[in-house]
C-alpha positions in Angstrom: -21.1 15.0 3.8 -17.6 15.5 2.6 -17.1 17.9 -0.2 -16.9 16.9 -3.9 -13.4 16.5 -5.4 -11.9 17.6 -8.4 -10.9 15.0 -10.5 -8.9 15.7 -13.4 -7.2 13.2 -16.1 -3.6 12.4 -15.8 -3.4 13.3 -12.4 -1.3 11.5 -9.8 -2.3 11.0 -6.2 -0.9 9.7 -2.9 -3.7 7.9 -1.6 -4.0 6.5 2.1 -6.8 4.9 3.7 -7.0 3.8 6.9 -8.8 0.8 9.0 -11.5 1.2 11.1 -10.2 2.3 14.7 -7.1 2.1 13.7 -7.4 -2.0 13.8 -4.9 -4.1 12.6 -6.9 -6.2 9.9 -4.6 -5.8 7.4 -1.8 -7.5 9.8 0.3 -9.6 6.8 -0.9 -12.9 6.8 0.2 -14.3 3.3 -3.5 -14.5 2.8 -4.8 -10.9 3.5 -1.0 -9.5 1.5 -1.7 -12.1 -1.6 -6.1 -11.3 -1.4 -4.6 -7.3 -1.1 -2.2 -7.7 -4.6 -5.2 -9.3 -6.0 -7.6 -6.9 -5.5 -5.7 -3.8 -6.4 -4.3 -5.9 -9.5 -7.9 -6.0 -10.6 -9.1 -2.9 -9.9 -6.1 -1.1 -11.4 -6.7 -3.1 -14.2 -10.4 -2.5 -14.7 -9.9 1.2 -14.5 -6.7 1.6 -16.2 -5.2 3.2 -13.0 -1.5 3.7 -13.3 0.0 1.8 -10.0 3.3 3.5 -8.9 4.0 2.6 -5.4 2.2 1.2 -2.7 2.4 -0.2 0.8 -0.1 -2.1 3.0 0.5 -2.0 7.1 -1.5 -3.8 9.4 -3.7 -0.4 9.9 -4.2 1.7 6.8 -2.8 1.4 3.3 -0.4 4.1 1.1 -0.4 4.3 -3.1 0.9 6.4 -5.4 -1.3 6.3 -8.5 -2.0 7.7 -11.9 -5.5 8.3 -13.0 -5.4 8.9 -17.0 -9.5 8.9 -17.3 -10.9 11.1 -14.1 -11.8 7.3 -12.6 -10.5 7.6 -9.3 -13.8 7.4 -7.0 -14.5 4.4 -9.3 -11.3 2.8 -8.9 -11.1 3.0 -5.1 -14.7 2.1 -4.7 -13.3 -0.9 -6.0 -11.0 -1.8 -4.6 -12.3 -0.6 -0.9 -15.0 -2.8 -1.4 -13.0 -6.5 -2.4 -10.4 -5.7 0.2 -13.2 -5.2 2.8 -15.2 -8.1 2.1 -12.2 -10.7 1.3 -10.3 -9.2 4.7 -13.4 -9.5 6.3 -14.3 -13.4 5.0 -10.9 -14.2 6.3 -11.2 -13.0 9.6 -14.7 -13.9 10.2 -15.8 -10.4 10.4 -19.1 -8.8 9.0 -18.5 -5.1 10.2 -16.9 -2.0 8.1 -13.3 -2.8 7.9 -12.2 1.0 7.4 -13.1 4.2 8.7 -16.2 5.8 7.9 -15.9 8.3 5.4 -13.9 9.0 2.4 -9.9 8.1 1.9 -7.3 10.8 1.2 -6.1 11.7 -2.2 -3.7 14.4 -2.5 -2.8 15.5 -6.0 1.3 15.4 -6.4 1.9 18.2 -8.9 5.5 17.7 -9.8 7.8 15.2 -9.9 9.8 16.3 -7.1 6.1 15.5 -5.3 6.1 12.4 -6.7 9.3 11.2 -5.4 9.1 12.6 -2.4 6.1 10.4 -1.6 7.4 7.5 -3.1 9.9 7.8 -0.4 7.2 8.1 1.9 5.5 5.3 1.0 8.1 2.6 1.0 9.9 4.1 4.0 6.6 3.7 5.9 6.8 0.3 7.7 10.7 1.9 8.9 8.7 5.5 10.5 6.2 2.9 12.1 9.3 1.5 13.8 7.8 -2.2 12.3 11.1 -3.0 10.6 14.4 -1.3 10.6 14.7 -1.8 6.3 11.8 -1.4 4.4 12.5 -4.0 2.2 11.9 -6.8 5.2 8.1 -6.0 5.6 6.2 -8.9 5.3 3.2 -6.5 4.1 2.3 -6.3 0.0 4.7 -3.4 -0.7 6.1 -2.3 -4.3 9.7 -2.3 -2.5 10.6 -5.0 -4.0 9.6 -4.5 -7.5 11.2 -2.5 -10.5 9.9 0.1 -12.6 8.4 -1.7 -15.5 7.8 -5.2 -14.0 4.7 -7.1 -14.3 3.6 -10.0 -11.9 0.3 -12.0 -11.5 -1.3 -12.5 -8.8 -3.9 -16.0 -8.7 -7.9 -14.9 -7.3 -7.6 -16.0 -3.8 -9.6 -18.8 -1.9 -12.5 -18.6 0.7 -14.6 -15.8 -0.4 -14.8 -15.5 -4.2 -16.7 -18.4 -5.8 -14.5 -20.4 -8.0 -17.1 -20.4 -11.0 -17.9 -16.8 -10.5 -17.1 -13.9 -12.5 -13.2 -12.7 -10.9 -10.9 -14.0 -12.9 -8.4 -16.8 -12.1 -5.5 -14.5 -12.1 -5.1 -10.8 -12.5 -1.5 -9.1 -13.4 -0.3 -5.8 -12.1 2.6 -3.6 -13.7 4.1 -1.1 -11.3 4.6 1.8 -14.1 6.9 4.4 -14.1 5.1 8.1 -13.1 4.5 10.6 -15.5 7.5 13.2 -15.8 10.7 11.2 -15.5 10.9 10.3 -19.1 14.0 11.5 -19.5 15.2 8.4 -17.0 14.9 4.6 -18.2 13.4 2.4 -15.6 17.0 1.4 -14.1 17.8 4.9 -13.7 14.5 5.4 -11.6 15.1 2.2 -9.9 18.3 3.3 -8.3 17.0 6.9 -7.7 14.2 6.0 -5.4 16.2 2.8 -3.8 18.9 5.8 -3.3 16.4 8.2 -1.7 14.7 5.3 0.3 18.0 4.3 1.7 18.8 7.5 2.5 15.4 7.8 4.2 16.1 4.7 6.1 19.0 5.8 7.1 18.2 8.8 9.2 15.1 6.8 10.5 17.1 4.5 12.2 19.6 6.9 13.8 16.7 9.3 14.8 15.0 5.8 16.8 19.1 5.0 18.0 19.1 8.4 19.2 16.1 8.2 21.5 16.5 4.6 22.9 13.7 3.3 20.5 14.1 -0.1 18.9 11.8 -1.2 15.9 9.8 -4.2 16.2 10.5 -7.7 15.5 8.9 -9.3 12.5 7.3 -12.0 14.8 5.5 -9.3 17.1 4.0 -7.8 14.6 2.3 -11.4 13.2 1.1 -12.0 16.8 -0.6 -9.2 17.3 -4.2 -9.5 17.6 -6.2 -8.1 14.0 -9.1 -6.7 16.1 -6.9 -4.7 18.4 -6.5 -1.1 18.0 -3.6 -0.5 20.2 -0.2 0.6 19.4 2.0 -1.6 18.3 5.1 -1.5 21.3 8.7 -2.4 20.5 10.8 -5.2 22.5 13.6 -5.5 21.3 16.5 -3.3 19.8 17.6 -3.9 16.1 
């Protein structure tokens, strides 16, 4: 039995969770990165969970989140749950889709944390050697998105019941983190793109350095979901 956390309001978290075995179920089809948006859109929304940054690889998942109300087990309960069983209606699975046990939440104290792991985040598909800029991940990723925006995100088809009770269409805001009010969103836009690139950067002569190319695109949408191998590069970017 894992040991109780301490949840405290206004906290912010980098959360991770990873697939069972290490599978690739989460590969990004546009279903599985459109059913993802969805269900974090919605779960974020029924807790009034402050999304920040995310990232979702074909194995495990990153976010960066603000919990005002001491909701977090609730809000990733959630959202565990609809990812698991739409992923799994997809794929024709029945099985856990992610390892047994809890995920990881690690409280981010101050903002230096925080963008640190935002970095961390949106850099992640570039350290896993998928794609050589972050922002070409095919993967539901906040890379894209500005500080302030809001986009919807329509319920997805195949395993929730048109007449049921999910709503048509959810929206998700990716907000701003608590201390950086002194910046406007543009100025934390450029900040974390500027710390990204930077990340990026090194990445990619650290990989030219050692001989190791990162992956193309197409290799990683042929890989097989149920395998739990890793993912090996063929040719040089």
């Amino acid at each position: 039995m894992s040991l109780p956390r301490q949840i405290l309001p206004g906290s912010t978290y980098l959360i991770s969770r990873r697939c069972l075995e290490r599978r690739f179920f989460l590969r990004p089809d546009n279903y599985v990165t459109q059913a993802f948006l969805y269900c974090l859109a919605y779960a974020a929304a029924t807790f009034d969970i402050d999304v920040h940054a995310f990232v979702a690889l074909s194995d495990h998942i990153h976010l960066v989140v603000t919990d005002p109300n001491s909701v977090l087990p609730d809000f990733m309960q959630c959202l565990d749950l609809l990812v698991a069983k739409t992923v799994n209606a997809y794929r024709g699975r029945w099985e856990c889709l992610w390892t047994p046990g809890s995920y990881s939440a690690v409280e981010l104290e101050t903002p230096d944390d925080v963008l640190a792991k935002f970095v961390y985040v949106l850099a992640n598909p570039v350290r896993a050697g998928l794609v050589s800029h972050a922002k070409d991940w095919k993967g539901a990723t906040s890379v894209r998105w500005s500080y302030g925006e809001t986009r919807m995100f329509d319920r997805p088809r195949g395993f929730f019941d048109v007449g049921g009770i999910m709503p048509a269409e959810v929206e998700l805001t990716l907000v701003p983190p608590p201390g950086f009010d002194d910046r406007t969103n543009d100025e934390l836009d450029r900040l974390v793109i500027e710390r990204l690139r930077a990340e990026e950067t090194q990445i990619r002569a650290e990989r030219r350095a050692k001989g190791v190319p990162f992956l193309a695109v197409d290799d990683v949408m042929r890989c097989d979901p149920n395998d739990g191998r890793r993912l090996t590069s063929r040719g040089a970017r």
